[in-house]
LUMGU-494465 format. One record per residue (C-alpha): residue number from 1; residue in three letters; y, z, x. Coordinates in steps of 0.1 Angstrom, whole numbers, always signed. Layout:
BEGIN
  num  residuo     py     pz     px
  NUM      ALA      Y      Z      X
...
! end
This chain:
BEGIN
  num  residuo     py     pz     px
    1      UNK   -502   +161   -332
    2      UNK   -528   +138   -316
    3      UNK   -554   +165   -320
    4      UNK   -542   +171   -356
    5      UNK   -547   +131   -363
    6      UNK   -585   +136   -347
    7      UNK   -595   +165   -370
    8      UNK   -581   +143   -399
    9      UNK   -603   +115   -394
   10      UNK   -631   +134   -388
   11      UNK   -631   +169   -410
   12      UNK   -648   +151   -440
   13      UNK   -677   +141   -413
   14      UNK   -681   +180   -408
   15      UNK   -679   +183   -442
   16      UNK   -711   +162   -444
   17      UNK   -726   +185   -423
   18      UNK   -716   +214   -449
   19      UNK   -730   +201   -481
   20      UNK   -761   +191   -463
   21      UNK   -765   +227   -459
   22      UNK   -753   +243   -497
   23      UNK   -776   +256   -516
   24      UNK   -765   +245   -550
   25      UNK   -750   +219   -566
   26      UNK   -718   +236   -573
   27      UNK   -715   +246   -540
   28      UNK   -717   +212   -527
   29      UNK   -686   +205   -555
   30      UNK   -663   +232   -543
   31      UNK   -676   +227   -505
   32      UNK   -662   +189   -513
   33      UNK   -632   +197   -531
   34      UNK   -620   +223   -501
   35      UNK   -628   +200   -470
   36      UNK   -610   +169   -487
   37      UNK   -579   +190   -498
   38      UNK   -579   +206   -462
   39      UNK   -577   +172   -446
   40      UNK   -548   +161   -469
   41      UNK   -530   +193   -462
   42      UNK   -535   +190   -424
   43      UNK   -524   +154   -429
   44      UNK   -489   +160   -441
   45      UNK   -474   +169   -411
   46      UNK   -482   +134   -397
   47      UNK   -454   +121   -417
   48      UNK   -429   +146   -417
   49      UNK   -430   +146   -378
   50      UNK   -432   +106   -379
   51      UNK   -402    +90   -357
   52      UNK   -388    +62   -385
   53      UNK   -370    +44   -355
   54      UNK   -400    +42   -331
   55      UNK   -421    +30   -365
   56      UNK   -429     +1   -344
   57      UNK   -445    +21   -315
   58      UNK   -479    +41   -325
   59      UNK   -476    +78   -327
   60      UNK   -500   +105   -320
   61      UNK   -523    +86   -298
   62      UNK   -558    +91   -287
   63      UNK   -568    +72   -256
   64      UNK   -597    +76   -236
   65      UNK   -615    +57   -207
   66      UNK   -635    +29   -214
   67      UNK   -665    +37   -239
   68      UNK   -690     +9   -223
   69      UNK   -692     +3   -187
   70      UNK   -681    -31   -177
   71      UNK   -658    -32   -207
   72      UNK   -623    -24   -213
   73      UNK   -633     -9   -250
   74      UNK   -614    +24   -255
   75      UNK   -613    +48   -282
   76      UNK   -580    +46   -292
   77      UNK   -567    +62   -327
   78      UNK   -528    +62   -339
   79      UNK   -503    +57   -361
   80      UNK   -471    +36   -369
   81      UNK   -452    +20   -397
   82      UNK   -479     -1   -410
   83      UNK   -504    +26   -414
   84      UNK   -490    +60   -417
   85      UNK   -490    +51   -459
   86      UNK   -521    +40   -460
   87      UNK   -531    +65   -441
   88      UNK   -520    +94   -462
   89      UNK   -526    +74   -493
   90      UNK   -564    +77   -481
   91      UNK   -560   +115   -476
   92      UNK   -544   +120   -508
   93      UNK   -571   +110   -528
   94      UNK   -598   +126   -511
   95      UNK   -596   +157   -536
   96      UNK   -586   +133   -564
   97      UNK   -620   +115   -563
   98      UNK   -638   +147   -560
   99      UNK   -623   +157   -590
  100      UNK   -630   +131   -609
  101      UNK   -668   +132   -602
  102      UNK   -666   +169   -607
  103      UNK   -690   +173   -641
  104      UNK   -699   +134   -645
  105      UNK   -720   +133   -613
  106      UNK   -755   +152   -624
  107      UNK   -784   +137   -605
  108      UNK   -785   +142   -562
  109      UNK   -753   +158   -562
  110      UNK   -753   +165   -525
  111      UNK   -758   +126   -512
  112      UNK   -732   +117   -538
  113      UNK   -700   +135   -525
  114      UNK   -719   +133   -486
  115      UNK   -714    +95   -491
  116      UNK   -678   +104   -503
  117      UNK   -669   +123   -474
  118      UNK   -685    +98   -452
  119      UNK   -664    +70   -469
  120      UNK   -630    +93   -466
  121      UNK   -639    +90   -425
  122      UNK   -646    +56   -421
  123      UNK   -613    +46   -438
  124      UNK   -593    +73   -423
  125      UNK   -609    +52   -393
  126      UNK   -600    +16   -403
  127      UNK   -562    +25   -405
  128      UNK   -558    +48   -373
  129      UNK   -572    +24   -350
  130      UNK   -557     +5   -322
  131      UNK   -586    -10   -309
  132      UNK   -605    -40   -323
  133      UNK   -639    -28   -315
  134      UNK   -630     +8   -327
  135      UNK   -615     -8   -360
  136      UNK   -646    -29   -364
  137      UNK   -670     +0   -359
  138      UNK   -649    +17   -390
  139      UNK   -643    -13   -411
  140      UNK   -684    -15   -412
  141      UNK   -690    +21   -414
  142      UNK   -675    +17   -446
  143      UNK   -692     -6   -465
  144      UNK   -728    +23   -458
  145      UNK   -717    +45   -482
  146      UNK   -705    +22   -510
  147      UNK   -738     +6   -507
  148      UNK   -754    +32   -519
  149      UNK   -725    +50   -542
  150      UNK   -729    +14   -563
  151      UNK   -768    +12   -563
  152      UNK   -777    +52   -566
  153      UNK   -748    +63   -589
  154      UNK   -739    +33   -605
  155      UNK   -747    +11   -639
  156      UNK   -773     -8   -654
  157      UNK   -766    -35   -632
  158      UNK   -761    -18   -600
  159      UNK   -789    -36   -581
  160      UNK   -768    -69   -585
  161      UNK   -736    -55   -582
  162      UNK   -749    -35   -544
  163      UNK   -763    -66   -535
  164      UNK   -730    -94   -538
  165      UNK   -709    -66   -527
  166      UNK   -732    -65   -491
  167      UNK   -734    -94   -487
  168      UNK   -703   -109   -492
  169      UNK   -684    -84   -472
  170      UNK   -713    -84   -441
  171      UNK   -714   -121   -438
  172      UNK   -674   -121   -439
  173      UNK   -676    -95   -411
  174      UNK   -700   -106   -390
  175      UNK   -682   -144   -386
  176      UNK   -652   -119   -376
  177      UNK   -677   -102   -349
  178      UNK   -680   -135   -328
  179      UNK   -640   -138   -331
  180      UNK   -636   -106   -318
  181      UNK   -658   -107   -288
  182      UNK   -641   -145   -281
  183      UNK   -607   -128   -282
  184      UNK   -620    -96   -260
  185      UNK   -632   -122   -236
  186      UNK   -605   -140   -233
  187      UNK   -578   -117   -233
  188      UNK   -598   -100   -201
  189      UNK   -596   -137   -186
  190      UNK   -560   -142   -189
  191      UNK   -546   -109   -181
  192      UNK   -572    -82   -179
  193      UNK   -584    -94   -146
  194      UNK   -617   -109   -163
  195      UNK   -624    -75   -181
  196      UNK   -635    -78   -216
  197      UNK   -605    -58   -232
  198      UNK   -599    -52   -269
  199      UNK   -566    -28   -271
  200      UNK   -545    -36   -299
  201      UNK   -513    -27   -281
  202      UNK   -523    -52   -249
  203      UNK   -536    -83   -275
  204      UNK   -500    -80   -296
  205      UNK   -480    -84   -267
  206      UNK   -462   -115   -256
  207      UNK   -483   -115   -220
  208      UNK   -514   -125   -246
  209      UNK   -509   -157   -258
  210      UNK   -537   -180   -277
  211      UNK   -539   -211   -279
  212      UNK   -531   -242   -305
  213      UNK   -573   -249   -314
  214      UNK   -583   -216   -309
  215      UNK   -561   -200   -331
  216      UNK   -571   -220   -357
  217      UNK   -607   -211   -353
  218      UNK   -598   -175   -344
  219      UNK   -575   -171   -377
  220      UNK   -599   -186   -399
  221      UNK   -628   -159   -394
  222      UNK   -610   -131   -390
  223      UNK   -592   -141   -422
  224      UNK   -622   -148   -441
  225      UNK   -633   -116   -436
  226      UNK   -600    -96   -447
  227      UNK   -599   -122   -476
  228      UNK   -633   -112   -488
  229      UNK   -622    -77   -485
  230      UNK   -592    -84   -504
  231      UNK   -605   -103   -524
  232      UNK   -583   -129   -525
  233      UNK   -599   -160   -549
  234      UNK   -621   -179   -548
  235      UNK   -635   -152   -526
  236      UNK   -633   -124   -554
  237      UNK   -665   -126   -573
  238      UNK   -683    -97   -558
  239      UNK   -652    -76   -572
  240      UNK   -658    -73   -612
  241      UNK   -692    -65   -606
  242      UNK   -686    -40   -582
  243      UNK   -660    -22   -599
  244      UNK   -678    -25   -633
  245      UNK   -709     -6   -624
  246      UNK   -700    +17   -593
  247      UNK   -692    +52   -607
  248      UNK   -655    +61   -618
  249      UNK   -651    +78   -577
  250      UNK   -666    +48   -564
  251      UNK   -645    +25   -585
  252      UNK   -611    +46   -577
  253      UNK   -617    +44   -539
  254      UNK   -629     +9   -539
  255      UNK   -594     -3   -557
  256      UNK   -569    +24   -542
  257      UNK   -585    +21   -507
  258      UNK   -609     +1   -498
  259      UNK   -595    -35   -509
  260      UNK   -559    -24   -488
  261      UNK   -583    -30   -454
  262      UNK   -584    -71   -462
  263      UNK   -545    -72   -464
  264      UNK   -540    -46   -441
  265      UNK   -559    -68   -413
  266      UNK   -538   -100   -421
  267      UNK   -504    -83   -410
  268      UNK   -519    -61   -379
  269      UNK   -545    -90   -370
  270      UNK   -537   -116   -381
  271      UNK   -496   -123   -376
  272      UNK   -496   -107   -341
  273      UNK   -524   -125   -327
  274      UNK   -527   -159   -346
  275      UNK   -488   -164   -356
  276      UNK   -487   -204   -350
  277      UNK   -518   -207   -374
  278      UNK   -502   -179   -402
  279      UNK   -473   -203   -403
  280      UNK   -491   -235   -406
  281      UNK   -517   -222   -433
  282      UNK   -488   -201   -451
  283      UNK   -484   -224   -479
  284      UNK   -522   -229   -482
  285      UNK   -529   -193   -482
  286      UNK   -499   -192   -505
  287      UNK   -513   -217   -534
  288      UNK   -545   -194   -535
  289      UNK   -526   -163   -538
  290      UNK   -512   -176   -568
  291      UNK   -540   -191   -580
  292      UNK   -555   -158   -580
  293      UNK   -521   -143   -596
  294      UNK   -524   -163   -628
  295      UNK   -566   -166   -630
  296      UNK   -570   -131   -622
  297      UNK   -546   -125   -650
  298      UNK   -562   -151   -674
  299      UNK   -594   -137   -672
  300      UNK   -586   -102   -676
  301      UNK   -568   -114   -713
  302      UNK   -602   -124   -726
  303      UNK   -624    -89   -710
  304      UNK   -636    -69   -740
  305      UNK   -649    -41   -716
  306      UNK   -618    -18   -708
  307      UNK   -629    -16   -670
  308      UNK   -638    -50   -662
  309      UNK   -601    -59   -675
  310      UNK   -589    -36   -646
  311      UNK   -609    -51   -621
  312      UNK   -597    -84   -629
  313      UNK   -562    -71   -628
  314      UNK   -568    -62   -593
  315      UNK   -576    -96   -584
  316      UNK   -542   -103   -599
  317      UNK   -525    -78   -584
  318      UNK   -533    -85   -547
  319      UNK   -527   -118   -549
  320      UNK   -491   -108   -550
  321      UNK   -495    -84   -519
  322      UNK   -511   -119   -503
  323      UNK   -482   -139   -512
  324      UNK   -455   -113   -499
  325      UNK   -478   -111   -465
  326      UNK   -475   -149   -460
  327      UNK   -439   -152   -471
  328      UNK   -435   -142   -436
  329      UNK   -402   -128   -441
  330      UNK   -389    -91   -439
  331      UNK   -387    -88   -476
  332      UNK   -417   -103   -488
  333      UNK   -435    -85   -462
  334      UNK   -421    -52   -468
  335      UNK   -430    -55   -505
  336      UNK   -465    -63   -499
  337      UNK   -466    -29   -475
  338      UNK   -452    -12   -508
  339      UNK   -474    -28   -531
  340      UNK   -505    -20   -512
  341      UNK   -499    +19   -520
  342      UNK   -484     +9   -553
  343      UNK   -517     -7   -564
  344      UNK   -534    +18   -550
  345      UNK   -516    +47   -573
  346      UNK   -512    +25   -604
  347      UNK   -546     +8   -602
  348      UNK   -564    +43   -592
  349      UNK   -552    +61   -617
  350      UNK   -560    +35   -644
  351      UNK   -601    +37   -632
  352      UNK   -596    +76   -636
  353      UNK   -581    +72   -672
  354      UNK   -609    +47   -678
  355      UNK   -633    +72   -666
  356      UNK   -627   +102   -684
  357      UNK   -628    +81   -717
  358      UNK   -659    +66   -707
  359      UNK   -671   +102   -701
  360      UNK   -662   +111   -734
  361      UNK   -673    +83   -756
  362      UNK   -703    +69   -731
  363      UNK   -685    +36   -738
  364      UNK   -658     +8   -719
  365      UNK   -657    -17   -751
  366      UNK   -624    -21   -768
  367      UNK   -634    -26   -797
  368      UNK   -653     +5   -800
  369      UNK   -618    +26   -798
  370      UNK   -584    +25   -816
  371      UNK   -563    +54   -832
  372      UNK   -570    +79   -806
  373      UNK   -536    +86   -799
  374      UNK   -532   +113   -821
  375      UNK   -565   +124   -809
  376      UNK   -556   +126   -774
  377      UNK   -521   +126   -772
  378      UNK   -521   +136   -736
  379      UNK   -544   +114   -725
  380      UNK   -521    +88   -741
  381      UNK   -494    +95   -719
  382      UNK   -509    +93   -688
  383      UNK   -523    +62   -702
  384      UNK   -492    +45   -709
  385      UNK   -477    +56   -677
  386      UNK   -503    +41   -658
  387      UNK   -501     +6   -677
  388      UNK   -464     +7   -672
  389      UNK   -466     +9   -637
  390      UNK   -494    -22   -640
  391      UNK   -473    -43   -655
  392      UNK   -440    -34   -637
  393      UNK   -416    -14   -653
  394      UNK   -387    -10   -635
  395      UNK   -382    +25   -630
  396      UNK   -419    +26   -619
  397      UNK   -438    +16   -584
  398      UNK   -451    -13   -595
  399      UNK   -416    -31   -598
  400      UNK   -409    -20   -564
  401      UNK   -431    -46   -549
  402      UNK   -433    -72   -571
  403      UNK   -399    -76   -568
  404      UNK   -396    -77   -531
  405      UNK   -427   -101   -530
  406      UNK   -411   -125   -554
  407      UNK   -374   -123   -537
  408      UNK   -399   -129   -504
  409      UNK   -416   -162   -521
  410      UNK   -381   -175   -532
  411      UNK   -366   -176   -498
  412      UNK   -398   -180   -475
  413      UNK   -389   -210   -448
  414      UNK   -429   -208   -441
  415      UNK   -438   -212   -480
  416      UNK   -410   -232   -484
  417      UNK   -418   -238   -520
  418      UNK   -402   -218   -551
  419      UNK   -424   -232   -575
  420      UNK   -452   -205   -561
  421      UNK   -427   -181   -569
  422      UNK   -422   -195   -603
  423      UNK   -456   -198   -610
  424      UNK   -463   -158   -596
  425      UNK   -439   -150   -622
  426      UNK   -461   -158   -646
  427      UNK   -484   -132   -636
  428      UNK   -460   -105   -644
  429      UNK   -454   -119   -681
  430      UNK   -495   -123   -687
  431      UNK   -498    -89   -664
  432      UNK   -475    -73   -698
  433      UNK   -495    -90   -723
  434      UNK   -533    -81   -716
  435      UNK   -518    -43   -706
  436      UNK   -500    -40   -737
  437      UNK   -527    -55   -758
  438      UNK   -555    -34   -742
  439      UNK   -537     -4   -749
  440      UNK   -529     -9   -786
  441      UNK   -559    -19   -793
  442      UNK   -574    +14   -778
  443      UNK   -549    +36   -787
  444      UNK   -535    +24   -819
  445      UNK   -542    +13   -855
  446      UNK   -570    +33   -880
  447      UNK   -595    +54   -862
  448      UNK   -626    +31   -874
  449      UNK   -652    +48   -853
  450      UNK   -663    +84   -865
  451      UNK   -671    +93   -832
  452      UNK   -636    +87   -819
  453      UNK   -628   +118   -846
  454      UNK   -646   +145   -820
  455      UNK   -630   +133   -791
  456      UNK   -610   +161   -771
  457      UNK   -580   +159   -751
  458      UNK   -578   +159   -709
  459      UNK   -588   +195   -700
  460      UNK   -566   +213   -673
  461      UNK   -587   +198   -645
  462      UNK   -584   +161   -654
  463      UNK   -544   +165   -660
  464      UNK   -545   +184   -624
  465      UNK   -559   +153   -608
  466      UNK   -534   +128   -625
  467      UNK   -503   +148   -619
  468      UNK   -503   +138   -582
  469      UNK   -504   +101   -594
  470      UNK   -480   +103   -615
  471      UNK   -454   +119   -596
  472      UNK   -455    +93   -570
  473      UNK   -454    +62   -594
  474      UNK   -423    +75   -604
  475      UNK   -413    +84   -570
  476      UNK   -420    +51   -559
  477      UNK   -399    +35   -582
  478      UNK   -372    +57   -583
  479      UNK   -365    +63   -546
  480      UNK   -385    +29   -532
  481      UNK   -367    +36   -497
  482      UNK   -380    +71   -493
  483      UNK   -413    +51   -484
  484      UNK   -404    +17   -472
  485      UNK   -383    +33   -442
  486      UNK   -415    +41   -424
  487      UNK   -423     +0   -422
  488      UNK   -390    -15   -419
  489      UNK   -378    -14   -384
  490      UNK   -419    -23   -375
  491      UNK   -420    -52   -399
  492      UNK   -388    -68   -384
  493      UNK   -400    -61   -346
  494      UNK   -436    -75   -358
  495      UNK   -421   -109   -373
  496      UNK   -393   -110   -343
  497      UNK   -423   -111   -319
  498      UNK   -444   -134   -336
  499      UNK   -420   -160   -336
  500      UNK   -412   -158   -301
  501      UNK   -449   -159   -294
  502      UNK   -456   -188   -321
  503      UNK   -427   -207   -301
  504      UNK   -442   -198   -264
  505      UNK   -473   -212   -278
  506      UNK   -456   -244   -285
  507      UNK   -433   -245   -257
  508      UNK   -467   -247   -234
  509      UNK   -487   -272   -257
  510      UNK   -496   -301   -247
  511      UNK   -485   -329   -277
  512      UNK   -515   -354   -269
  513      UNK   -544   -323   -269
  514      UNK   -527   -306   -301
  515      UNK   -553   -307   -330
  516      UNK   -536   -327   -362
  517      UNK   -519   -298   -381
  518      UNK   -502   -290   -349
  519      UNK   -487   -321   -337
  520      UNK   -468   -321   -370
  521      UNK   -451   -290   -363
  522      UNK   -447   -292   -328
  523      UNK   -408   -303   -328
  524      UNK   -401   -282   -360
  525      UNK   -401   -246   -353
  526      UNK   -387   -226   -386
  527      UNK   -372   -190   -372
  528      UNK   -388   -170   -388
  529      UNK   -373   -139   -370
  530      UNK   -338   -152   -377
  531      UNK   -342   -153   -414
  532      UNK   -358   -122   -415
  533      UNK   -326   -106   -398
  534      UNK   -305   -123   -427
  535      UNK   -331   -104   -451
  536      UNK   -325    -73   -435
  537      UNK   -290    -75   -434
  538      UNK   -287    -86   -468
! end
C-alpha cells in the first residue's frame, strides 16, 4: 500500500510526460482523461484498507534517509484521519476537471491539461506529507501551474488576476519559510541532538515543546500563510479575481482543492505545534471568521456576474470551516474536516454548472438569463441541487457541517462567546437568500433574451461529470458518519494532546518573562481536551 500511495501522487507527473509526447490534441484529452481516472481508481483502495481506530497514526508510510546531508529532512509521505478525504477528494476530481475542459479548452491544448496534471501532483503532495519541508516543497509546487492556468487560459483580466494571486500567496509563504527553518532548528536543538529536523510525527509530539514568545511569532506566519490560502478576510481579495477569470478547470480546482490547504495547515500545523497561541488568538481568529461569514455573504447579494457571486460565497463559506477549526472542540472541529470536502463538492460543482452555461451563452451576467428552465430542464436540476447544498439543506452535505460548526461555536470554552455563533447564523439565512435569488433570476420568469431560445440541454458527457458530485452531496448528508469516522478518533487524540502540551508549556513558564497575552492566561487553563470528551460522548 505504501507503493500504491507513491504511484498516486506521482502518475499524473508521468502523465506529463505522455501528453508532451501526443501528437494531437485529442490525444492529449483522452491521454488526460485516462491517467487522472487511473490515479482515482488506484486511489480507492487507500480508504477501504484505512484502519478507522489507528486514524490518528499515519498509514502507508514512505520514509527515507535524510534528503540533504547535515539535515534531518526526509521524504516522508502518508496518510491519516485528517487527510485521507482530502486526499481522495483531490483524486476524484482529477477526471472531473478534465472533463470539464474537454471541448472549451481550444488554444495549446497540451500545456493546458500538462499544468492540470502537474497541479493534481503537487496537491496530492500537500496532503500526504509528514514532513514540513516535503509539504512546503508541494504547497509551492502548486501555486506554478495556477500561475499560468489563470494568465494563459484565463479572462480579459487575467494579467491582474495571475499577478494578486502570486503574490499574495508567495509573500504569505515565504514569511512561513523563515518559521519553518526556526522550528527545524530548534526542534534539532532540543531533542534532535542539534540536527536540523523537520518530521511531522517528531514536532507533534509532547518531547517538542515551544515556547510562550515564540509561539506567538511562530503561529502568526505560518498562519498568515494558510489564511491567505484560505482566504480567510481581510486576506481574501486575491480570490474573486482569481476565480472570476481562471478557466472553469482552474476555477473548480482552485475552490474544491486548492483553498482546503490554508485550513488544512491550521489543524495539522498549527494546533499541534503552536496550541497555547491557537487558544489565546481563538476568539480573534474567531471575530474574523465571522466577519468573513456575513461580508462574504453581503457582497455576494449585490454580484451581477453569476461566477463572481460563487466566489464570494466561498469567502463565506470558509469562514465557517475557520470558525469550527478554532472552536477547538471535537464537534466544531470535526465539522470543519466535513465542511472542507463539503465545500469542495457543493462549491465545485456550482463553477462546473456555471461553466457549461458560460460555454453556451459566452456570458456570466444574470441579467442576461431567465426562463431557461424549460430550456434546460436538466441542467436545472443539477442546478438546484447544487444551490441546495450551498445554502444547507438538510438532507444535503452542506448541513452536515454547518451544523456541527455552529453546535462547535455555541459550546467553544476557547471562543467563549455565542454571539459569534449568533452572528455566523446569519450567514446561513443571507447564504439562502442570494442562492435562491440567483437562481430564479436565471432560471425563471419570461425568456427575454432570444438567444436563451437556442440553448441545448447538458449532453451525456457534462451529466457524466456531475453525477459523481451529486451522489456524494447527498451521501454526505444522508450518511454524514460514513465519512466523519475516518477523523474522529484523530481529532480527539489531536485536541487531547494539545492541551496537555499547551499546559506543559505553562507549567514551565516563567510568570515575570511571559509576553502580556500570556501572563493573563497563565493561572486559567480551559480543558480543552475534557470538553471535547463531553462532545464526543454526547
Amino acid at each position: 500500500m505504501e507503493t500504491l500511495l507513491n504511484i498516486t501522487i506521482y502518475l499524473p507527473l508521468l502523465g506529463v510526460l505522455g501528453i508532451l509526447a501526443a501528437k494531437s490534441d485529442e490525444a492529449i484529452r483522452w491521454i488526460a482523461l485516462a491517467v487522472t481516472s487511473v490515479t482515482f481508481a488506484i486511489s480507492l483502495p487507500l480508504i477501504f484498507n484505512f484502519d478507522v481506530a489507528g486514524s490518528h497514526i499515519a498509514q502507508y508510510v514512505t520514509e527515507t534517509d535524510s534528503l540533504v546531508y547535515g539535515l534531518d529532512i526526509k521524504y516522508i509521505v502518508g496518510l491519516d484521519g485528517l487527510s485521507l478525504l482530502l486526499f481522495m477528494l483531490t483524486t476524484l476530481f482529477g477526471p472531473i476537471v478534465v472533463l470539464s475542459a474537454w471541448t472549451s479548452v481550444k488554444k495549446h491544448v497540451g500545456g493546458f491539461f500538462a499544468m492540470l496534471m502537474l497541479l493534481q501532483t503537487g496537491s496530492l503532495g500537500v496532503f500526504a506529507s509528514l514532513d514540513l519541508v516535503v509539504f512546503y516543497v508541494f504547497f509551492e509546487l502548486t501555486l506554478i501551474p495556477m500561475y499560468f492556468l489563470i494568465g494563459i487560459w484565463g479572462g480579459a483580466d487575467r494579467i491582474k488576476a495571475t499577478i494578486k494571486f502570486f503574490l499574495y500567496t508567495l509573500v504569505g509563504s515565504l514569511i512561513m519559510l523563515v518559521a519553518l527553518v526556526y522550528v527545524g532548528y530548534n526542534a534539532g536543538a532540543m531533542i534532535n541532538d542539534g540536527v536540523f529536523i523537520t518530521d511531522w510525527r517528531v514536532l507533534s509530539g509532547m518531547d517538542y515543546q515551544i515556547g510562550l514568545v515564540e509561539q506567538t511569532w511562530l503561529f502568526s506566519a505560518f498562519a498568515l500563510a494558510f489564511f491567505i490560502k484560505v482566504p480567510l478576510f481581510p486576506f481574501h481579495t486575491w480570490l474573486p479575481y482569481a476565480h472570476t477569470e481562471a478557466p472553469t478547470a482552474g476555477s473548480v480546482v482552485l475552490a474544491a482543492i486548492m483553498l482546503k490547504m490554508g485550513t488544512y495547515g491550521l489543524i495539522r500545523f498549527c494546533l499541534p505545534l503552536f496550541p497555547n497561541a491557537m487558544v489565546e488568538f481563538a476568539p480573534f481568529i474567531a471575530l474574523l471568521a465571522v466577519i468573513g461569514i456575513v461580508y462574504g455573504a453581503l457582497v455576494a447579494m449585490v454580484q451581477k456576474d453569476v461566477k463572481k457571486l460563487v466566489a464570494y460565497s466561498s469567502v463565506s463559506h470558509l469562514g465557517f470551516v475557520v470558525l469550527g477549526l478554532f472552536a477547538l472542540n471535537s464537534i466544531g472541529v470535526q465539522g470543519a474536516i466535513i465542511q472542507m470536502i463539503n465545500h469542495g463538492l457543493s462549491t465545485g460543482a456550482l463553477f462546473l454548472i456555471v461553466g457549461m452555461i458560460y460555454d453556451r451563452r459566452h456570458s456570466r451576467m444574470i441579467e442576461d438569463f431567465g426562463g431557461i428552465t424549460g430550456i434546460m430542464p436538466v441542467f436545472a436540476v443539477f442546478f438546484l441541487l447544487a444551490t441546495f447544498a450551498s445554502i444547507g439543506l438538510p438532507g444535503l452535505n452542506g448541513f452536515v457541517g454547518e451544523f456541527l460548526i455552529l453546535m462547535g461555536a455555541f459550546t467553544s470554552e476557547t471562543i467563549d462567546n455565542i454571539w459569534f455563533a449568533i452572528f455566523a447564523t446569519t450567514g446561513v439565512i443571507l447564504a439562502a437568500i442570494y442562492m435562491l435569488w440567483m437562481f430564479r433570476r436565471v432560471m425563471f420568469g419570461p425568456v427575454i433574451k432570444e438567444e436563451n431560445k437556442k440553448l441545448t440541454d447538458l449532453n451525456a458527457r457534462e451529466i457524466g461529470l456531475l453525477i459523481p458530485v451529486m451522489i456524494f452531496i447527498i451521501w454526505i448528508g444522508i450518511r454524514p458518519t460514513h465519512f466523519t469516522q475516518f477523523s474522529e478518533h484523530q481529532v480527539t487524540v489531536l485536541l487531547e494532546q494539545a492541551e496537555e502540551k499547551r499546559a506543559n508549556v505553562l507549567e514551565a513558564a516563567n510568570p515575570t518573562e511571559l509576553p502580556g497575552w500570556a501572563s493573563r492566561f497563565y493561572d486559567i487553563t480551559p480543558n480543552i481536551a475534557e470538553f471535547s470528551k463531553e462532545d464526543t460522548n454526547e
